[in-house]
N, C-alpha and C positions, 0 to 999 in steps of 0.2 A: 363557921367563922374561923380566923386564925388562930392556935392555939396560945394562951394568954401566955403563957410560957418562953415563949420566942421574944430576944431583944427587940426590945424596936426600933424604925430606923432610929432614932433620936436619940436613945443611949447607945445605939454603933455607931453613930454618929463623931462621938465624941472618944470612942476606940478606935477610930481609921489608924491611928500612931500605931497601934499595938499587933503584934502577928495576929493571923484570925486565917481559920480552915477555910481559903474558899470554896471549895469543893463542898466541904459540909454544910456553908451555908447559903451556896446555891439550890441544895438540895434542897433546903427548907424553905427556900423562898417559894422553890415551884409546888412543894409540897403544900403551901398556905394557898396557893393557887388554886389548887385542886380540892382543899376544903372551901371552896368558895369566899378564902378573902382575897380577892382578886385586887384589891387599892392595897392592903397591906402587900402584898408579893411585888409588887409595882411602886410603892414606896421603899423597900427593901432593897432591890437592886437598882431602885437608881440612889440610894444615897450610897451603894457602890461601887455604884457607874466604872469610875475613873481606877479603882482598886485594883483590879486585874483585866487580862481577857474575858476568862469564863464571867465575869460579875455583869461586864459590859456585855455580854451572848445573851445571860440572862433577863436583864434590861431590854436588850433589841427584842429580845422571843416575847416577850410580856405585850408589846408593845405592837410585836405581830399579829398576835394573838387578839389582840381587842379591835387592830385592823379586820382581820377576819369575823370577827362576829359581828361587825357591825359596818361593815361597808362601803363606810363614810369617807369623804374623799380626802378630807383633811388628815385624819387620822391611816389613812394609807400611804401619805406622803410622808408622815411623821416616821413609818416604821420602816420607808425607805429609806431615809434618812438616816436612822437609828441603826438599821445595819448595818448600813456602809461607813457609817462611824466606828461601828466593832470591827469590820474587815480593814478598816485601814488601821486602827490599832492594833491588830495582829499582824497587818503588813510591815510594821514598822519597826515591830521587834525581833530583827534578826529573821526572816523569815524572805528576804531577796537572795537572787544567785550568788553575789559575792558574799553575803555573810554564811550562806551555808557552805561556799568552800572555805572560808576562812573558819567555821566549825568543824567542817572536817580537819583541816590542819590540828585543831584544839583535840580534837579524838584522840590524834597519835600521840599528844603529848601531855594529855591528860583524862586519863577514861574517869577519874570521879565525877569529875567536874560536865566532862561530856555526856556524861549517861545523863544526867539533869537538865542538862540543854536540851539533847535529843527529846525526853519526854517533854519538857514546854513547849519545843519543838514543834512536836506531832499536836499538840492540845490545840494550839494557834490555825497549826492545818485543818483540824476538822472545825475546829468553829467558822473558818473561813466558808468551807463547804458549807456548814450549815446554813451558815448565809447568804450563801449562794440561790439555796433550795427555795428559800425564803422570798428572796426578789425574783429567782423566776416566777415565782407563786405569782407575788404582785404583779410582773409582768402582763403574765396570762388571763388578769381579770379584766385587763384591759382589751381584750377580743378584738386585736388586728393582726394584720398577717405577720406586719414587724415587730409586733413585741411577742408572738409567738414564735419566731425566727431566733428571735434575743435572747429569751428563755429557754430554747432546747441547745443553744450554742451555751448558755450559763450551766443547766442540766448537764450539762458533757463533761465543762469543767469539773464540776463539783463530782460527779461519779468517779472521773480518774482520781482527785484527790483522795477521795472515800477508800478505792481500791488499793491504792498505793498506803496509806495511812493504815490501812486493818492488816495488810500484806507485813508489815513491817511491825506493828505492832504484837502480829503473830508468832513472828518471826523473836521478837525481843523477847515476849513470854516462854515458848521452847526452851532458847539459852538460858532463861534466869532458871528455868524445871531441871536442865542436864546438869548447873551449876550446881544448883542444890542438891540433886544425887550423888555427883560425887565428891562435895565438900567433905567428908567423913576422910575419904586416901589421900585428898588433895596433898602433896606434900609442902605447900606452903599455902593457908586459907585467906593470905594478904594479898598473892600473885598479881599484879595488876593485869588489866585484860591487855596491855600493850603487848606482853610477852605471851599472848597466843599464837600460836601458829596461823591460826585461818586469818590474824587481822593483815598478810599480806595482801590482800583479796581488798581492804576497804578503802584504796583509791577509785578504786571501778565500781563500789557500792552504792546503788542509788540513794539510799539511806543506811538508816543504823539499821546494824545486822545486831542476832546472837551476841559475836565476840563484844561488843561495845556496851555489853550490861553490866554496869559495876552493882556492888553491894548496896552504893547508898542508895539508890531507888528499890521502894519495898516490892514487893510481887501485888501487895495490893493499891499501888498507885499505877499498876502497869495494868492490873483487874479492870482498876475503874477507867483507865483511857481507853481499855477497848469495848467496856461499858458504852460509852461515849460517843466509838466509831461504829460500834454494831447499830445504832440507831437507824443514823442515813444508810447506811452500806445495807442494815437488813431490809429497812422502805423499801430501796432502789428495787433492789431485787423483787420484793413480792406486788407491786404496783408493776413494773415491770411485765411481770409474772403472767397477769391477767391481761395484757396487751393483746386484743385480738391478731390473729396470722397476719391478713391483709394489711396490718399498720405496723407488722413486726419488723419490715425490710426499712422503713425510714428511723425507726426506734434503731435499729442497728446501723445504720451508717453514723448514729450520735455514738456510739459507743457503746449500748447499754445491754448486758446481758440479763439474765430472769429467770433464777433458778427460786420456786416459791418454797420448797422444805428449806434451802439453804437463808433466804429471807426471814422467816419462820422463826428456826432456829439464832440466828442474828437477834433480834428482835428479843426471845427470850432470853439472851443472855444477856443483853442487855437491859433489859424489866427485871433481872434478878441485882443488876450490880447498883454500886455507890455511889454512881452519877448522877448529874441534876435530870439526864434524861431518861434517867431507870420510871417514874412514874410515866412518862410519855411514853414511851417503848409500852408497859404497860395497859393503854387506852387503847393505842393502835391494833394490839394486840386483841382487846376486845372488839375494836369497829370489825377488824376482818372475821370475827368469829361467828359476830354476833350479826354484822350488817352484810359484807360481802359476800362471804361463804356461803350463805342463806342463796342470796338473791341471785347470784351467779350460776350456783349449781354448782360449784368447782371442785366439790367430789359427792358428783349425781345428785339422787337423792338424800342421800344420807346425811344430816347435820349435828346426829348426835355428836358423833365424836367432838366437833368446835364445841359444840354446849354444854358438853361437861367440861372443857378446857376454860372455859369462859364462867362456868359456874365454880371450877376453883379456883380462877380468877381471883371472881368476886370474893370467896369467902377466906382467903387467905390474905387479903387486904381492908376486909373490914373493918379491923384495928385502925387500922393506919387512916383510911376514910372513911367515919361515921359519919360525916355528915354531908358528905359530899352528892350534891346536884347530878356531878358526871356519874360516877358509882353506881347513882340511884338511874338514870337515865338506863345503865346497860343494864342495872338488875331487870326494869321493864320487859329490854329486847329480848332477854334469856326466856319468862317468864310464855311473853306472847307468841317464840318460835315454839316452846310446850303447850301453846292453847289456850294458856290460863287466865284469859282476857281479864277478868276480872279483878285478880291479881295486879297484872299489867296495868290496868289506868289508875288503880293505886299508885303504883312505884311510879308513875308518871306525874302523875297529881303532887306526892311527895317534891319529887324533881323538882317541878316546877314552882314551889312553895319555894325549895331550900337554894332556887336559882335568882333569887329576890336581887333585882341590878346588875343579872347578867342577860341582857333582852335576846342574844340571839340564841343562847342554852336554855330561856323557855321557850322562844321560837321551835327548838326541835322536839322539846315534852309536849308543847300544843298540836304538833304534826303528829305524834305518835299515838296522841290521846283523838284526833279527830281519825285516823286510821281502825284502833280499836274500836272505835263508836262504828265505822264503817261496817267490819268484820261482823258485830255484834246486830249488825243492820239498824241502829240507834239511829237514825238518819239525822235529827234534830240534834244530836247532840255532836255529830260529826258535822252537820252546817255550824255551829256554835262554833269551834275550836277552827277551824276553816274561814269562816268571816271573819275573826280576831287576826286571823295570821294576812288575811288579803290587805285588812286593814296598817297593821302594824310594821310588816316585814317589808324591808328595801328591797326583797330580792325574792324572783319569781313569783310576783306578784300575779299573772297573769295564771301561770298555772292553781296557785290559792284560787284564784276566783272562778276557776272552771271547777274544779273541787267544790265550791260551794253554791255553783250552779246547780252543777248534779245531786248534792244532798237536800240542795232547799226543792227540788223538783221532784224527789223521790219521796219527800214527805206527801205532796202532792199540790202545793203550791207554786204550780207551774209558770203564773204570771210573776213571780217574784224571780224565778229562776230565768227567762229572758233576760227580764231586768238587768242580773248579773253576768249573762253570755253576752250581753253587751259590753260589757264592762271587760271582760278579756280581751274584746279588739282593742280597746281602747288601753290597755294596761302592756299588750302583744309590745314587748320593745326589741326584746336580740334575737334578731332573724337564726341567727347560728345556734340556736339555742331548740334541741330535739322537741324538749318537753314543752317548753313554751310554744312551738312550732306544733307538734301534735295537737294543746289544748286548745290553741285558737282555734283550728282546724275541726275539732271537735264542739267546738260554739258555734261556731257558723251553720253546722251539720243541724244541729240541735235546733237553732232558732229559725231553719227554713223548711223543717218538717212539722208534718203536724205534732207538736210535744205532747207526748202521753206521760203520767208518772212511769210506766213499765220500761218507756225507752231509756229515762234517769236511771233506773234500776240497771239496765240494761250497762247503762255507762261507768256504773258505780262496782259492778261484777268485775268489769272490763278493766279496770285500773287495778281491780285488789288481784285480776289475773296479771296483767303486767309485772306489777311491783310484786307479783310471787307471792303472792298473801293468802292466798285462797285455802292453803295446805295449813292456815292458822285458824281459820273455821272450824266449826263445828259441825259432825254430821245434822243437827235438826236445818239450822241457816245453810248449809247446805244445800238440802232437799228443797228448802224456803224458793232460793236463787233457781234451782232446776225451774219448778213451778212456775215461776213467773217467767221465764225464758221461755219454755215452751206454749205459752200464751202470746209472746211475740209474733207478730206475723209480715213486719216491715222488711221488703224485699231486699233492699239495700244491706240491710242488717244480718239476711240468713246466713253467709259465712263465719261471722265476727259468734253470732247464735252459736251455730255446732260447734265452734272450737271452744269458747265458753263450758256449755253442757260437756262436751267432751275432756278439758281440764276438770270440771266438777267431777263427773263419775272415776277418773283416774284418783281425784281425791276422797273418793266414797268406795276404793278400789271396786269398781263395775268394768272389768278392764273390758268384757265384749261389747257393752255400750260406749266406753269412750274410745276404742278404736274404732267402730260403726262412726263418732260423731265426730272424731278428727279426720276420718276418709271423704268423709261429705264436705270438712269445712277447707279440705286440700285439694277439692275437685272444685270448687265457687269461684266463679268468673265475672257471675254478676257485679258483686260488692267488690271487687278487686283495687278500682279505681280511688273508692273512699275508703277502703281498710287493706290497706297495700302489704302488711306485716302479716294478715291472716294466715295465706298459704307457703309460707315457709315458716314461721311458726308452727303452722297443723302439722309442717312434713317432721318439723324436729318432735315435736310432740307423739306423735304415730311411731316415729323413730324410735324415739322411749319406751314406748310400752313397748315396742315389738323386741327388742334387747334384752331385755327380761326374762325371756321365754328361748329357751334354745335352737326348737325348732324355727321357729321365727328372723333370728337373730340375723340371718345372713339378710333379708329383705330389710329390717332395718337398718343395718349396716350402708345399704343402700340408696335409704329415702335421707338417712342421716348426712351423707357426702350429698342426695341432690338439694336438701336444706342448702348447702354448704355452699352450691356451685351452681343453682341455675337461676338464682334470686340476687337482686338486687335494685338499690335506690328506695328501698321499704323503710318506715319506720322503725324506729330500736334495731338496725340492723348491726350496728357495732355490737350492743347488748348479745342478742340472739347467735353472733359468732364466737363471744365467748364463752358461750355455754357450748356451743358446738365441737370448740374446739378442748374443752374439759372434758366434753367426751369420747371427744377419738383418743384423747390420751388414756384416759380408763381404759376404750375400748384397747388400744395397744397393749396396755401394760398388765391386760387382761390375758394375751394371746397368749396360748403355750409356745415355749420356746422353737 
């Protein structure tokens, strides 16, 4: 809940007259947000809407925000609307071509006064951006060619603002750092910045430079602006980052570069500062650590590193959120990438409990709790968590219901699980949509063979190998899943079989059985048609182990580029490219000079 402590709107209500930090209490609104009072944080800035730019940012993001969990069309309208109210409020204020050279004029003939401007200035430019980000988002849920045309033309804008804005921002902090070292010799500590030398240079400055820092802006209102731009500027970059090669040449003709430690670093520095988007920086922060990093691969194997980054995360803001839904949601994901399943459906169950009226943050505790049932091979208790979500959630429905096909059939109530493979055609709506695309595909498979429980089993392996989960098992469920694969005997099935068993033993480290069972499942020709990802998957897999090993290394080197280059129109092929391509960058940056 929000803490009792915080005005509410009703008595700020009646201080709108009175000066009031909005920085500091945008802060706290999103803060109430993140404890789960999500009507107070939303009652909060809109009683002050109209008070500033950032108040009105905060309102639109609230506002986005409940668009996004909940996917309702009206309330999508709402937060389009709601942004483009905050951007043309910050368009409005001094923020067109003529009034910024008529700001500039004001620079030469008055830097107090201008250094102030400039920083509202810049604040107005990245909220603008932010809003940018925001309606392409909206854009792109609309799944057509033109509004995903409109959104990467909106994404362009919004990047160069982003750049130009942290550029300058960076640029203003340096000056205010050299100012301050040598304020002690200064021979006069009043100097106005007119009389600098370098301000002959700011007719041709695209913005405020260095010289135009006066004193009355503190260093740490300059902290929290770039607080602020390190947000979108670090997103761009680490989203970016992970863009498979083959889609990198259209990402670049928008503009957009992708450097992921330079993203990274963005990002935390802006989770450390005094902005209202230090908590959001923050989350992000744990999604990539905790959810990306993982599932990608995007440095190898290895995920400690994110998971202790992610683990003091958590424990260096536990103060700040006890009670918080999200908190508890990433504690889960740390929990379950250490194994510790049991653990995990606790801090999920919690989540879900302390997520009470927010439906689509228990939407993602009941997906993470019916995943850990999976892992746990709980099969009953992963169809539970999976029908509640087929039932309840607007979105990807059709995948939920292939999900609870395969768990209600791995119990071994095979007529009920038809039942529900039915129910995926009929649920099958966005063709462009991979998962939802694979799942039908996999109903159909399902319900025109003979259904065995082993085959569910078999289907149930096959997703927790997808979704990279298999490495969250346990050696016993392990050996469990070998076992019954190897009792498989469905023709169709024996490539999808050895690469299976072949992930398992690389996760039981048996490296000369799961190279044996990734060579077998790279040479299947049979099953090719109905498991089209198998064999370049096996090649990138075989790739892996074989890397490992030095001797070896140069033949993997080599299945790893034919992964790369001789496959195509496969299932998860975007997926599978950018693990590919996370590892020829390892492999590079591996190479002696």
């Amino acid at each position: 809940m929000a803490d009792p402590t915080e005005p509410t709107p009703g008595s700020l209500e009646e201080d709108k007259s009175e000066h009031i930090n909005d920085a500091e209490l945008a802060l706290k609104g999103i803060n109430m947000l993140l404890n789960n009072g999500f009507k107070e944080s939303d009652e909060l800035f809109r009683a002050y809407r109209n008070h500033s730019p950032l108040m009105s940012f905060g309102a639109s993001f609230v506002s986005f925000l409940n668009a996004m969990m909940t996917f309702e069309e009206e309330k999508m309208q709402m937060a389009f609307e709601d942004l483009k109210a905050t951007e043309r409020l910050c368009e409005s204020e001094n923020t067109g071509v003529i009034e910024t050279i008529k700001n500039k004029i004001k620079r030469s003939m008055d830097s107090q006064r201008s250094g102030v401007a400039a920083v509202e200035r810049l604040q107005r430019q990245i909220i603008i951006a932010d809003c940018q980000v925001y309606l392409a988002v909206l854009s792109f849920i609309k799944q057509e060619l033109s509004a995903y045309i409109k959104g990467g033309w909106i994404l362009r804008k919004a990047w160069k603002m982003y750049n130009k804005c942290y550029s300058d921002i960076t640029h203003l902090q340096e000056g205010h750092r050299r100012r301050a070292s040598e304020q002690p010799v200064s021979a006069s500590p009043t100097l106005s910045s007119s009389s600098d030398p370098s301000n002959h240079d700011s007719a041709s400055s695209p913005g405020p430079s260095p010289s135009h820092r006066p004193d009355s802006v503190s260093s740490e209102a300059l902290d929290r602006l770039k607080g602020s731009v390190s947000f979108g500027y670090g997103l761009f970059h680490l989203c970016i980052s992970m863009v498979p090669p083959h889609l990198l040449k259209i990402v670049n003709l928008l503009g957009f570069p992708g450097d992921r430690l330079q993203g990274l670093s963005a990002l935390t520095y802006a989770s450390e500062s005094k902005d209202m988007k230090a908590p959001l920086a923050t989350l992000a922060l744990l999604w990539y650590h905790t959810v990306v990093q993982p599932f990608f691969a995007l440095d190898g194997a290895d995920t400690q590193t994110g998971l202790m980054e992610a683990k003091s995360i958590l424990q260096q803001r536990e103060a700040t959120y006890p009670n918080s839904s999200l908190f508890m949601f990433f504690k889960g994901r740390v929990q379950r990438l250490e194994c510790q399943i049991s653990s995990a459906l606790t801090s999920f169950s919690d989540a879900l409990d302390l997520a009470s009226g927010q439906r689509e943050i228990q939407h993602v505790c009941l997906y993470e709790i019916g995943w850990c049932s999976m892992i746990e091979l709980n099969y009953r208790e992963a169809y539970r968590a999976f029908e509640r979500l087929k039932n309840e959630s607007r979105w990807s429905q059709c995948y939920y219901a292939y999900l609870t096909g395969v768990c209600q059939g791995a119990t071994g109530d095979l007529e009920g699980a038809v039942t529900v493979f039915k129910d995926v055609q009929r649920l099958f709506k966005r063709k462009n949509n991979q998962i939802e695309l694979f799942s039908m595909k996999r109903a159909e498979k399902l319900r025109s063979t003979s259904l065995t429980k082993e085959l569910c089993i078999l289907s149930v392996i096959e997703i927790l190998y997808l979704w990279k989960a298999l490495s969250n098992c346990c050696t016993s469920k392990l050996q469990t899943m070998a076992q019954v694969l190897q009792g498989i005997e469905d023709a169709s099935s024996t490539g999808l079989k050895n690469l299976l068993l072949g992930a398992i033993n690389r996760c039981l480290h048996n490296t000369k059985d799961a190279i044996q069972y990734f060579q077998l499942a790279a040479r299947d020709e049979v099953g090719r048609l109905s498991n089209s990802y198998v064999q370049p998957y096996s090649c990138y897999e075989l790739a892996c182990v074989l890397l490992n090993n030095q001797e070896s290394a140069g033949r993997g080197r080599m299945l790893m580029l034919q992964a790369k280059e001789d496959f195509a129109g496969y299932d998860f092929e975007n997926r599978l490219h950018v693990r590919i391509h996370s590892a020829l960058a390892s492999m590079r940056a591996a190479a002696p000079p």
